[in-house]
C-alpha positions in Angstrom: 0.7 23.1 -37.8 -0.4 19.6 -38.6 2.4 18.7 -39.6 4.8 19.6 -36.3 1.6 17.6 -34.3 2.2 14.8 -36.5 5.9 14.5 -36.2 5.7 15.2 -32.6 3.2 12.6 -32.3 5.5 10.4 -34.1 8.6 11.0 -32.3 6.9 10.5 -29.1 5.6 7.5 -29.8 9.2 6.1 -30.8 10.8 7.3 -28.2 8.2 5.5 -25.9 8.5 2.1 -27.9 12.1 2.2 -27.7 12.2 2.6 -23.6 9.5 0.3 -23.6 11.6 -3.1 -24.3 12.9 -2.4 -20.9 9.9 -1.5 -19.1 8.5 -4.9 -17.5 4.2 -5.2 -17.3 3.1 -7.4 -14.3 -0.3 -8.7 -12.1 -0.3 -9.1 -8.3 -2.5 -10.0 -6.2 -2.1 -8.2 -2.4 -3.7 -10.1 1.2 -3.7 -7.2 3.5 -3.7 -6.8 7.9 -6.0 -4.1 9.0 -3.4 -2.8 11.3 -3.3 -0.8 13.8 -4.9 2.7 14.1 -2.8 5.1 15.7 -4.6 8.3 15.9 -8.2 8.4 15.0 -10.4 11.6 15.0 -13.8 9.8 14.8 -15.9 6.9 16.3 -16.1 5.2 12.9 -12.5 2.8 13.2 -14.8 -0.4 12.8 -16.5 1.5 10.4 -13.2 2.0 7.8 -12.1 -0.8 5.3 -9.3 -1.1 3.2 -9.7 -3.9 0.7 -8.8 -7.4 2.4 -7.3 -8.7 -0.5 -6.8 -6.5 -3.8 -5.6 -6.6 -7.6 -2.5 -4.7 -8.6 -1.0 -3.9 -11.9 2.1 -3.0 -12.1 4.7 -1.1 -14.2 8.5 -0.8 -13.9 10.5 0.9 -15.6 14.5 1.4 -14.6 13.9 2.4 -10.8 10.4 3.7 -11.5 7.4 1.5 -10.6 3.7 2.2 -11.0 1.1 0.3 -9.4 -2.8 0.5 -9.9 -4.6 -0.9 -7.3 -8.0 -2.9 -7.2 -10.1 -4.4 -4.4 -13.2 -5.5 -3.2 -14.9 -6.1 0.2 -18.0 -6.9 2.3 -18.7 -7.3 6.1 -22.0 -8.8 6.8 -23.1 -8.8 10.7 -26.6 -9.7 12.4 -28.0 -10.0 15.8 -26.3 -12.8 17.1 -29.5 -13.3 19.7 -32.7 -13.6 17.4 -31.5 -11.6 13.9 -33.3 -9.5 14.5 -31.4 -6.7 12.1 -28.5 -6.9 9.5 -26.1 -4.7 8.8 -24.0 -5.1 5.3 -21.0 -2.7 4.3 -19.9 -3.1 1.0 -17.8 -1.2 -1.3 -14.2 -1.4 -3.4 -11.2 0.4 -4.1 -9.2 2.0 -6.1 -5.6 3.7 -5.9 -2.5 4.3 -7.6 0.7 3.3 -6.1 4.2 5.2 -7.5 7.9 3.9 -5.7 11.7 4.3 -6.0 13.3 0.8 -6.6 16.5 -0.1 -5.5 17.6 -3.5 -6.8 19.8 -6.1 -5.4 20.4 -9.3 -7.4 17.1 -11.7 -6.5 15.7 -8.7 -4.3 13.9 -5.8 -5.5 13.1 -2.7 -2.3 11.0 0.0 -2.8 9.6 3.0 -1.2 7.0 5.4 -2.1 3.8 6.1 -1.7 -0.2 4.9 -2.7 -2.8 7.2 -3.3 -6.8 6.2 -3.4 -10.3 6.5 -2.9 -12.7 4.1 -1.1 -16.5 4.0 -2.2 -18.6 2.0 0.4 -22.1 2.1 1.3 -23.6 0.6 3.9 -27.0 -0.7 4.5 -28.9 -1.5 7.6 -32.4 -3.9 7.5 -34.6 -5.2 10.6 -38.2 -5.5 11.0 -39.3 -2.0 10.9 -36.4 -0.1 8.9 -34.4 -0.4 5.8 -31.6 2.0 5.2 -28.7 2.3 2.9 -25.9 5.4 3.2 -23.0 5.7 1.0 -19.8 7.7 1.9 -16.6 8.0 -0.1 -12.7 8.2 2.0 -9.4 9.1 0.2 -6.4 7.5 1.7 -2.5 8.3 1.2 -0.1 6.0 2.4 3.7 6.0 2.6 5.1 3.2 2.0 8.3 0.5 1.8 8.7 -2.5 1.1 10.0 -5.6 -1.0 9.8 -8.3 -3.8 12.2 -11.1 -3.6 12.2 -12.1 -7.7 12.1 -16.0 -7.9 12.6 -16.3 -11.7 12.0 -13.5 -14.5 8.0 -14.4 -14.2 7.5 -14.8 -10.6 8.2 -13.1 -7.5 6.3 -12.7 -3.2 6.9 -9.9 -1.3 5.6 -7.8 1.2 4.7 -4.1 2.7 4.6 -1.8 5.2 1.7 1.5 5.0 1.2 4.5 7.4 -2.0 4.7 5.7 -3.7 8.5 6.5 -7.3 8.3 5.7 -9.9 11.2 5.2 -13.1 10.1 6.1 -16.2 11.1 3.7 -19.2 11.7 4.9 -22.5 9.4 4.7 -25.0 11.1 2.8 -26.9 11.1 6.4 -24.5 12.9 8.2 -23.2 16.3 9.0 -20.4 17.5 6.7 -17.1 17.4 9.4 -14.5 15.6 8.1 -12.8 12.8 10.3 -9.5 10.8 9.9 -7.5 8.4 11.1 -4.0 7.2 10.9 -2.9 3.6 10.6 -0.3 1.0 9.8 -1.3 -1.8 7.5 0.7 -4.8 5.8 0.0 -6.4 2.6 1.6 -9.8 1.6 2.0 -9.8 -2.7 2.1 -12.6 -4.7 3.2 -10.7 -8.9 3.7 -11.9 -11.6 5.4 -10.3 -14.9 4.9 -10.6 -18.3 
């Protein structure tokens, strides 16, 4: 039995080194609009955040392209007449990203979808009170878009989302689940290895 593991551990892992010397590793880095929300099933639409700006690493292999997704962000507010209270939502991203490419000499098009989660907590401070409350959303987005390939290195492109989000809970709140529906953009700048 160790034996049949071992070979079909072994073949495996030629078969992947051999497709590998096509496959093609790259970084990006993603500036995002917030869109527009088309349907929304809660009174928390200032309250949901996509990463501004993200990380993305990227795999493509043949027409197949993989995309993990990485992002950060953090709104900070106060009274604008005496700050008197602060309000600071924080939180980051993460999401997977998998796409059909169709490719046309310097032009790479691709549709798919991204899958994620968003982990934000926010926390609200004045005189009297200090609170924090943590909720976690999960977002699936269809999406198209393009890469126009400057060299074999270097390439800037751009996105279109109907992101559909799920909207956790704060650990304050009642247990009803919310969502919303909204377009984003993202502008990528990638490079590949």
């Amino acid at each position: 039995m160790k034996k049949k593991l071992t070979i079909s551990f072994l073949l495996m892992s030629l078969f992947m080194l051999t497709h590998s010397a096509f496959a093609q590793f790259g970084i990006g880095v993603g500036v995002a609009s917030s869109g527009s929300i088309i349907t929304n099933s809660t009174t928390l639409d200032s309250e949901v955040n996509l990463a501004p700006a993200s990380a993305y690493f990227i795999y493509k292999l043949n027409q197949l392209r993989l995309e993990g997704e990485f992002g950060l962000f953090s709104i900070n507010s106060t009274d604008s007449e005496d700050d008197s209270y602060e309000v600071t939502l924080a939180g980051y991203t993460i999401g997977i990203g998998a796409f059909y490419t169709k490719k046309n000499v310097n032009t790479d098009f691709y549709a798919g979808a991204r899958l994620g989660k968003i982990f934000q907590s926010e926390t609200y401070k004045d005189d009297y009170y200090d609170d924090e409350d943590k909720r976690n959303d999960t977002f699936i987005a269809p999406t198209i878009g393009f890469e126009y390939i400057f060299d074999s290195n270097f390439a800037m492109g751009g996105e279109i989302q109907l992101n559909y989000l799920l909207i956790g809970n704060y650990n304050s709140e009642d247990t009803s689940e919310n969502t919303i529906t909204r377009t984003r953009s993202i502008f990528f700048i990638r490079y590949y290895f």
